[in-house]
C-alpha positions as CSV (number, residue, x, y, z in Angstrom):
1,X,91.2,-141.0,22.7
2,X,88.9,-142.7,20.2
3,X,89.6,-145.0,17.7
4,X,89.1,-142.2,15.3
5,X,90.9,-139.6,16.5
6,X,93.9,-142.6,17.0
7,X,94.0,-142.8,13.2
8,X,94.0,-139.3,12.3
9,X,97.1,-138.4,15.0
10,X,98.8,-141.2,13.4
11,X,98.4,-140.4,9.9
12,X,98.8,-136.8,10.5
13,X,102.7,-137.6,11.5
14,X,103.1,-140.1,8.2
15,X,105.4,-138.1,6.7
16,X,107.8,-137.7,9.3
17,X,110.7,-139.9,9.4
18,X,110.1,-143.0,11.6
19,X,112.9,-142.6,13.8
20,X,112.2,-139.0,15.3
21,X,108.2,-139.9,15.9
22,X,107.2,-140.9,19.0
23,X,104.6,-143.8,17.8
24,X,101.6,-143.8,19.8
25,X,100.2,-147.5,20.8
26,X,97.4,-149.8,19.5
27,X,94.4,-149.9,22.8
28,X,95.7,-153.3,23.5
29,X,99.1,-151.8,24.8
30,X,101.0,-153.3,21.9
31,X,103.8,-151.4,19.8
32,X,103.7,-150.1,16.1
33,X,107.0,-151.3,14.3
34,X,109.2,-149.1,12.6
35,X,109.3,-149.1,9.2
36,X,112.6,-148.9,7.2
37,X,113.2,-144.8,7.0
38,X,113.5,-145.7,2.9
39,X,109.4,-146.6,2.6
40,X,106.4,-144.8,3.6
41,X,104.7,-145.5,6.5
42,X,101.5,-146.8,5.7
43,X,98.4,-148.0,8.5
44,X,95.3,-149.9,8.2
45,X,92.0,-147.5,9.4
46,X,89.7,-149.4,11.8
47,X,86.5,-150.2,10.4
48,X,85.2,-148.7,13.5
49,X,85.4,-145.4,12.3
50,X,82.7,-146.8,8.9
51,X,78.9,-145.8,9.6
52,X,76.6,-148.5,9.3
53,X,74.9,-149.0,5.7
54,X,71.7,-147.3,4.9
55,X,69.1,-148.1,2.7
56,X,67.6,-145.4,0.1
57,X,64.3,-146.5,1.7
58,X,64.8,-146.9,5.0
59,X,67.3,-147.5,8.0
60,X,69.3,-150.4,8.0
61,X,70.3,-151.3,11.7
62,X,74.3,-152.0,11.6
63,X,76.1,-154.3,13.8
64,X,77.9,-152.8,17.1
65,X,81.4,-151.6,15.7
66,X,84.3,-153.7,16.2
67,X,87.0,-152.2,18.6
68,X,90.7,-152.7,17.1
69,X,91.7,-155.5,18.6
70,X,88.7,-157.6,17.7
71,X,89.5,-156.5,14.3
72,X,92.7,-157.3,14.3
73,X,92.2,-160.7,15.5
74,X,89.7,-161.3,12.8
75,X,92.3,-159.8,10.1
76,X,94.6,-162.7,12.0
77,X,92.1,-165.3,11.8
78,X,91.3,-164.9,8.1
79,X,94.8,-164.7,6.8
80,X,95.9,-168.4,8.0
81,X,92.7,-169.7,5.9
82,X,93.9,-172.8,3.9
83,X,94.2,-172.8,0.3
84,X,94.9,-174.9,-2.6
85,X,97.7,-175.2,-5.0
86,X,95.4,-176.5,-8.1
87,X,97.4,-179.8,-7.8
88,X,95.6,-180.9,-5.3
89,X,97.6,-180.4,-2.3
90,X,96.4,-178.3,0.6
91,X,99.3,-175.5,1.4
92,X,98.4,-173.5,4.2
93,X,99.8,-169.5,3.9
94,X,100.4,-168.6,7.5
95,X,103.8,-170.0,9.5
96,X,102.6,-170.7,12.9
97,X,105.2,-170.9,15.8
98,X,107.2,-174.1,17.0
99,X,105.8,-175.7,20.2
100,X,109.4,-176.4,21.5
101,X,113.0,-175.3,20.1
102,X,114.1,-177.5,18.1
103,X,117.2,-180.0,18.9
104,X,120.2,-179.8,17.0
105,X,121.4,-183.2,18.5
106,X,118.9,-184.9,16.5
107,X,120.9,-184.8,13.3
108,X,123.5,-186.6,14.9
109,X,121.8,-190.2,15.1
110,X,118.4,-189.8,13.0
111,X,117.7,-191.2,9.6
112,X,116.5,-188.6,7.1
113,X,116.0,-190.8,4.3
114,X,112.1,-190.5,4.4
115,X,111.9,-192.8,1.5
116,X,113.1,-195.8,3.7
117,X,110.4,-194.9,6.3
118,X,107.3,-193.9,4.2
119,X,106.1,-193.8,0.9
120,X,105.6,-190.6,-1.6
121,X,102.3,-190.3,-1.3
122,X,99.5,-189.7,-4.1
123,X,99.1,-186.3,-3.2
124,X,102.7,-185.2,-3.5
125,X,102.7,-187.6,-6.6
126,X,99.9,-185.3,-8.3
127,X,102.4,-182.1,-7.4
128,X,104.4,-184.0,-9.9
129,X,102.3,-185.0,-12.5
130,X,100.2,-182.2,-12.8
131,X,101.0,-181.2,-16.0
132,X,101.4,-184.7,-17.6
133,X,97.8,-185.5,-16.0
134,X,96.3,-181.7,-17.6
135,X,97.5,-182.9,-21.1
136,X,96.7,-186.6,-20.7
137,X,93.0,-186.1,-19.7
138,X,92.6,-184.3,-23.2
139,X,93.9,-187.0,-25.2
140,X,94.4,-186.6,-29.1
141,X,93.6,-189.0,-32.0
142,X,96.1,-191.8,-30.1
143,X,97.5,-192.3,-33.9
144,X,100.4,-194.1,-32.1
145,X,98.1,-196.7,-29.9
146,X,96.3,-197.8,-34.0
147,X,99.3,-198.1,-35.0
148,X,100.3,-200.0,-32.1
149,X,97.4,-202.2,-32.8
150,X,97.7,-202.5,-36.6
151,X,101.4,-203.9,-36.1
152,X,100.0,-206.4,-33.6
153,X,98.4,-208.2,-36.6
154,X,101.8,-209.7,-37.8
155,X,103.5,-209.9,-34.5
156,X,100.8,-210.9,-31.8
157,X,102.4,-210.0,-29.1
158,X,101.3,-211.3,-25.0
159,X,98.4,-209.1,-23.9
160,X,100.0,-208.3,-20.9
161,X,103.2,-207.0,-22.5
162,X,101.2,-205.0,-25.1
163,X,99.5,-203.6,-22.7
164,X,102.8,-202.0,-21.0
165,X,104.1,-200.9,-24.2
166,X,100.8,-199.1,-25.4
167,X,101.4,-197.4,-21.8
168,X,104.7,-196.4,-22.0
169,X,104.8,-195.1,-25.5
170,X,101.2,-193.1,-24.5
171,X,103.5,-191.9,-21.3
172,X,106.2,-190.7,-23.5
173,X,104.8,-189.4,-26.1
174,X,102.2,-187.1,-23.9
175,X,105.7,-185.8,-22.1
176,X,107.4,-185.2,-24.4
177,X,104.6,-182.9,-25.9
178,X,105.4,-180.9,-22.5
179,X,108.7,-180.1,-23.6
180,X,107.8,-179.7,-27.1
181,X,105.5,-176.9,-26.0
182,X,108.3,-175.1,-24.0
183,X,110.8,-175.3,-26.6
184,X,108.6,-173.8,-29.4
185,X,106.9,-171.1,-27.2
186,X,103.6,-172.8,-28.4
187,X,100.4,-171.4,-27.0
188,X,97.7,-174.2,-27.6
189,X,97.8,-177.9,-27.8
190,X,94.8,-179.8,-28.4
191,X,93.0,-176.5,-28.3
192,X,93.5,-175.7,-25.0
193,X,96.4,-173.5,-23.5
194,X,99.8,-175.5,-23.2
195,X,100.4,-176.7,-19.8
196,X,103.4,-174.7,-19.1
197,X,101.2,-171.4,-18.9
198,X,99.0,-172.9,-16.5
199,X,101.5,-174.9,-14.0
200,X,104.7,-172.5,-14.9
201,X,107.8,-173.5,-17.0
202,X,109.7,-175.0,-14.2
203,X,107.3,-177.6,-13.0
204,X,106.0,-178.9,-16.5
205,X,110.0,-179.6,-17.4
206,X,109.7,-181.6,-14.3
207,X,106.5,-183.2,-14.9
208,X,107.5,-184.3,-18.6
209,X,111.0,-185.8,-17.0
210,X,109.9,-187.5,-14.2
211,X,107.4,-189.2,-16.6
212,X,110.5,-190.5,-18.8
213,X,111.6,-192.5,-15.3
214,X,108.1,-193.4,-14.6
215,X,108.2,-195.0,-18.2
216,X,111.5,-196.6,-17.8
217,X,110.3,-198.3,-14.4
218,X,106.7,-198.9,-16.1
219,X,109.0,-201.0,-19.0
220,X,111.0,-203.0,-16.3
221,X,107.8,-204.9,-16.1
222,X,108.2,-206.8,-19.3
223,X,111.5,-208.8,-17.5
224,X,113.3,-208.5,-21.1
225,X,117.0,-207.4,-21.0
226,X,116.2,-206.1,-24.4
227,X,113.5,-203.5,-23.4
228,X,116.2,-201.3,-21.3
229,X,118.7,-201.1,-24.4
230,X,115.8,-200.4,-27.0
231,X,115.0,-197.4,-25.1
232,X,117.8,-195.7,-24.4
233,X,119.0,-196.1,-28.0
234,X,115.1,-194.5,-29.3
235,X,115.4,-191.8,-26.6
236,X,118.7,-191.0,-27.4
237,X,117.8,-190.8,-31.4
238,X,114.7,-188.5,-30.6
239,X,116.8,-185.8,-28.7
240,X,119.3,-186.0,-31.2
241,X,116.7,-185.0,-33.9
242,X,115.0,-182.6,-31.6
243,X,118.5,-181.0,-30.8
244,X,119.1,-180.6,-34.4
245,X,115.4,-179.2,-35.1
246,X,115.9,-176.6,-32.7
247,X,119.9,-175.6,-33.9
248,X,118.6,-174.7,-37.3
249,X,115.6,-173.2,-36.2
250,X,117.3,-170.3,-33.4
251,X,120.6,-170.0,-35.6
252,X,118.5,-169.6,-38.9
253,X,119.7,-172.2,-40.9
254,X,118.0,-173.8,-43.8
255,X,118.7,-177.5,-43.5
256,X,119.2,-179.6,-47.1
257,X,116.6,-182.0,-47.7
258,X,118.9,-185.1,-46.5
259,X,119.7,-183.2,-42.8
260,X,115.9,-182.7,-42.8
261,X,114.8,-186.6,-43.6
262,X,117.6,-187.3,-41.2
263,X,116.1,-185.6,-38.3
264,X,112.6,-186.8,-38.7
265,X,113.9,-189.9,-38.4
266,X,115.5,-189.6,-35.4
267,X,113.0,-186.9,-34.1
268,X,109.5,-188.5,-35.2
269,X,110.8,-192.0,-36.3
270,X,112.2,-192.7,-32.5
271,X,109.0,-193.5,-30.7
272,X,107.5,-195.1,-33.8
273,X,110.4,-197.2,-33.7
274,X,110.9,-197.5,-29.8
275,X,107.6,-199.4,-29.7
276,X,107.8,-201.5,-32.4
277,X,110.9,-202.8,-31.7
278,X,109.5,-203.6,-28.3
279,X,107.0,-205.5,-29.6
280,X,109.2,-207.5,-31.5
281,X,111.7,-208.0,-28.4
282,X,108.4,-209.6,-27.0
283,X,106.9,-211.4,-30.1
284,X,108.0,-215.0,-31.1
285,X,107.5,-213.8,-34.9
286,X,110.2,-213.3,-36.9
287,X,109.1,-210.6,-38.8
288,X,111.0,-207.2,-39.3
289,X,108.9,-204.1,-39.5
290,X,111.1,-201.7,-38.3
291,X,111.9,-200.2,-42.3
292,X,108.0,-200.4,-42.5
293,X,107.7,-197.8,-39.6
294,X,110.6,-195.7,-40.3
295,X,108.2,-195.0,-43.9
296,X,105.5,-194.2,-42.1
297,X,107.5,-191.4,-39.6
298,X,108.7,-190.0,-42.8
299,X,105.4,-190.0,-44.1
300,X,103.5,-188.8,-40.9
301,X,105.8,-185.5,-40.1
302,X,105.8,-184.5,-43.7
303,X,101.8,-184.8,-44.0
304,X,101.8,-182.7,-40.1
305,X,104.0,-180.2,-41.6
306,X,101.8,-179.7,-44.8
307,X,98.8,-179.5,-42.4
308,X,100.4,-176.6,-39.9
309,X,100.3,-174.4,-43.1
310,X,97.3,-175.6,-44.5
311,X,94.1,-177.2,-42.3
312,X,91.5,-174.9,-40.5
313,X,91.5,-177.9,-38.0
314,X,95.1,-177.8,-37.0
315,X,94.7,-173.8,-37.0
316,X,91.9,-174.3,-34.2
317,X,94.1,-177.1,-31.9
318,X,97.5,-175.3,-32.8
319,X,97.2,-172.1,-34.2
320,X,97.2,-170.8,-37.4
321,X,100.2,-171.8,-39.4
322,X,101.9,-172.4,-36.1
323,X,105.3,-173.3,-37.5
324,X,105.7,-170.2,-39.0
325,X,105.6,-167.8,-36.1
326,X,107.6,-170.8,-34.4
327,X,110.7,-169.9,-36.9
328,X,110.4,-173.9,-38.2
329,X,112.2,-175.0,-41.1
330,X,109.5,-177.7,-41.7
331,X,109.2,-179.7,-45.1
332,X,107.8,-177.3,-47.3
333,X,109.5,-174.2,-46.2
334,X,112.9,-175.8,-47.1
335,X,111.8,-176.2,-50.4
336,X,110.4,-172.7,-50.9
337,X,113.5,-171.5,-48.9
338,X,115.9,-173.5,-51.2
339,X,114.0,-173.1,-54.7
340,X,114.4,-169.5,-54.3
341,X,118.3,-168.6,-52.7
342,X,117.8,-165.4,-53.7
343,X,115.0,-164.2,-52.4
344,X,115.1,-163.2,-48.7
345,X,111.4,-162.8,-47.9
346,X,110.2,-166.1,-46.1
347,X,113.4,-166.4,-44.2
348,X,112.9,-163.1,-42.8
349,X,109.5,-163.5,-42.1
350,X,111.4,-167.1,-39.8
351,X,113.3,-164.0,-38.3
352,X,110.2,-162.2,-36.9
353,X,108.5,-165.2,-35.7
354,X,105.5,-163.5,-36.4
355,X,102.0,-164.1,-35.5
356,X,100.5,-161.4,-37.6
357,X,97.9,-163.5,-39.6
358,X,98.0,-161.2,-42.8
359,X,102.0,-161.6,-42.9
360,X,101.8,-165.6,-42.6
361,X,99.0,-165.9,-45.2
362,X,101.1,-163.8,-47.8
363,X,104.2,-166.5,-46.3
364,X,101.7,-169.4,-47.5
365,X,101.0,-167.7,-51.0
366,X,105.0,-167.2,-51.4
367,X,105.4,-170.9,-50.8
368,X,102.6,-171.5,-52.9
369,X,104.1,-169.4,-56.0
370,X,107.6,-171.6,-55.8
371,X,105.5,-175.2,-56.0
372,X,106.4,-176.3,-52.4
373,X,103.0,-177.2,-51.5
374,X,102.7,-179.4,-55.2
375,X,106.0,-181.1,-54.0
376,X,105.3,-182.0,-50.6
377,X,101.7,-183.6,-52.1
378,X,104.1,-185.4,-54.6
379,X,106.4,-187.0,-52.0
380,X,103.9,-187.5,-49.5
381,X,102.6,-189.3,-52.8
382,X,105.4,-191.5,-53.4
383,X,106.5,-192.4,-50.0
384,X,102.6,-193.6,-48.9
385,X,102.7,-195.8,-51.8
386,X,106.1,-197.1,-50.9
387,X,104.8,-197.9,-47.9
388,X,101.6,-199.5,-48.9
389,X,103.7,-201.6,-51.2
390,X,105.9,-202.8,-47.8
391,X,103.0,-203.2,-46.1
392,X,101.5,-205.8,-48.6
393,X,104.7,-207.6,-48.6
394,X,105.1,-208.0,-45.1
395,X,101.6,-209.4,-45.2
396,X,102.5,-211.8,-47.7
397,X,98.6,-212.7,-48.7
398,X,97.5,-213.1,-45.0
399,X,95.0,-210.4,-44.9
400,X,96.6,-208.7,-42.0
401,X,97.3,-205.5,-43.6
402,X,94.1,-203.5,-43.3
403,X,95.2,-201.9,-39.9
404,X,98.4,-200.1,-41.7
405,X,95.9,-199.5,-44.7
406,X,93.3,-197.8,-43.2
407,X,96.7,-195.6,-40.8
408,X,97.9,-194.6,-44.2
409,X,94.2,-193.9,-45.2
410,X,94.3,-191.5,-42.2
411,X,97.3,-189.4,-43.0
412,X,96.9,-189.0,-46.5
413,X,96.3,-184.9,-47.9
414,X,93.0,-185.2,-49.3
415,X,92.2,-183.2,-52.7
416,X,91.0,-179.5,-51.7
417,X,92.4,-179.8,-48.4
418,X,94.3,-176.6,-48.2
419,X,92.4,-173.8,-49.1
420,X,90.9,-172.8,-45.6
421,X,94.1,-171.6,-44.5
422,X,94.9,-170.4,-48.0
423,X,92.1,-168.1,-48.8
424,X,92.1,-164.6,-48.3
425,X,90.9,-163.9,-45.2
426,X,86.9,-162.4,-46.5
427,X,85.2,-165.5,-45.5
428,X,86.6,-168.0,-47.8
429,X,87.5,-170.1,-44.8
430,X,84.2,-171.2,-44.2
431,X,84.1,-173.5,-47.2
């Protein structure tokens, strides 16, 4: 019987139940397996039975067709190709046999702790990292690393230790982003897609963990009993804040004005804090700037929460009034929120977490109509003076002020600022 006419008896009796057909053989003597009498049975055609191509012009001479075993071998061949995981290691998606049976005996005597025989190696490392490394190689405007550097003016710390904090606060601030990202169901950071939707869920709460550890060993560097403490108590205060971020955001709960200032400065004031503190640890000044820093947290989250509802440039890296479809009780929606008790309209617009553009921009006009946006560019105001004012007498006439200057410089909302986001949607965003 040809290869042909093979197929067509087989398929012919497809619709008989698996256990009273007699199932013919494959040409090389071997056995098709049942299938389970709940699925269909299903068979792959040779390519034998395909005419060779032809041209609309003329003939085109085919090569000699394949009998089914060569086929088969090829189908083999081709499935136990190699492939990558996009992190660099080299999986391979076909199980091969073991040479010999292996020995149960062996447990009995050998040492399984591979770490004590072998290093992790880079590749595996990369597995790890991946996500960390995606959102690391597009870095942002590295605010933290200038203000690193501006508080360095005052305390001059070693070069070598400055150099390990700049790291770990880079380290742990680009992980916890990860998480960040997860938690809020964001879509783009830095305006590219989150890592989680490229490397899964799973893996990018790995990545941004493992990185905490890799910090933590990274800090053991500076040989300061101090450094270990300092970082436990920051870490500690930022998932405090982010807990409490998060509470009032899935339970629907307006926060007062006091929880809110509380949690920024546990949330965003944490790192800010973590590394100045470390540079004091390793500084010989004498010179406190930790109420300087807590300021300028306060000041920073309330001026990124202003710009979420408000800059065509955080729209582009973030999406448009992100915090809103996020359910966020950020600065200014507490006010609106709280101005207004009665009215029910932005906190059920939180409810939907909606990403409906025209919905949000009527959100923005309602906040708009109770002054919240006038507000937040009052006390953004206040507290960037306050902290100019500390600033200077910190400095005490030494000209060493001009770093936290020109930070402050960089985070204040500049006149006209707003009205990309707030226009109404005909092309007023352009201006």
């Amino acid at each position: 019987m040809t290869a042909q006419a093979s197929s067509s008896a087989v398929l012919a009796t497809s619709d008989l139940n698996p256990d009273e057909t007699n199932l013919p053989k494959h040409t090389n003597g071997d056995t098709i397996h049942h299938q389970p009498n709940n699925l269909p049975l299903t068979f792959l055609q040779s390519p034998a039975a395909i005419p060779p191509r032809t041209s609309s012009v003329q003939s085109t001479p085919g090569a000699a067709a394949a009998t089914e075993t060569d086929w088969l071998s090829s189908h083999k061949r081709q499935r136990s190709r190699k492939v990558s995981n996009g992190a660099g290691l080299t999986t391979n998606n076909n199980t091969t046999a073991m040479s010999t049976p292996p020995d149960p005996s062996r447990f009995a005597t050998e040492d399984f702790f591979l770490h004590t025989r072998r290093p992790w190696s880079e590749e595996k490392n990369k597995v790890l990292t991946g996500p960390f490394d995606y959102l690391n190689n597009h870095p942002g405007k590295d605010f933290r690393s200038a203000l690193v550097k501006a508080f360095d003016a005052w305390l001059e710390v070693p070069p070598e230790s400055l150099a390990i904090i700049t790291r770990v606060i880079s380290m742990l601030h680009t992980a916890s982003l990860l998480v960040d990202d997860v938690e809020d169901n964001s879509q783009l950071r830095r305006g590219l897609p989150v890592a989680h939707s490229i490397f899964g869920t799973a893996q990018t709460i790995n990545s941004s963990n493992y990185i905490y550890f890799c910090a933590l060993q990274e800090l053991q560097k500076l040989r300061n009993p101090k450094a270990v403490t300092i970082f436990t108590e920051e870490l500690l205060h930022l998932h405090r804040g982010q807990g409490m971020d998060l509470f009032w955001r899935d339970t629907l709960t307006c926060p007062t004005e006091d929880d809110y200032l509380e949690m920024v400065g546990n949330k965003t004031g944490g790192l800010f804090r973590l590394g100045i503190k470390l540079m004091q640890a390793e500084s010989r000044s004498l010179v406190d700037c930790v109420p300087l820093v807590n300021v300028i947290g306060l000041v920073f989250q309330i001026a990124d929460d202003y710009r979420n509802l408000s800059s065509t440039e955080y729209a582009a890296n973030k999406g448009m009034c992100e915090d809103l479809t996020e359910g966020k009780f950020s600065f200014p929606v507490i006010h609106s929120i709280r101005s207004a008790p009665g009215n029910m309209q932005l906190l059920n617009i939180l409810r939907q977490k909606t990403e409906n553009e025209e919905v949000k921009r009527y959100a923005v006009k309602y906040m708009e109509s109770t002054g919240s946006f006038a507000y937040t560019r009052e006390v953004l105001a206040v507290l960037i003076a306050r902290a100019r004012r500390m600033a200077e007498e910190l400095d005490e006439g030494m000209g060493r002020a001009v770093g936290i200057q020109r930070i402050l410089d960089r985070i204040e909302v500049k006149e006209g600022e707003a009205e990309g986001i707030w226009g109404d949607g005909k092309g007023r965003e352009g201006k």
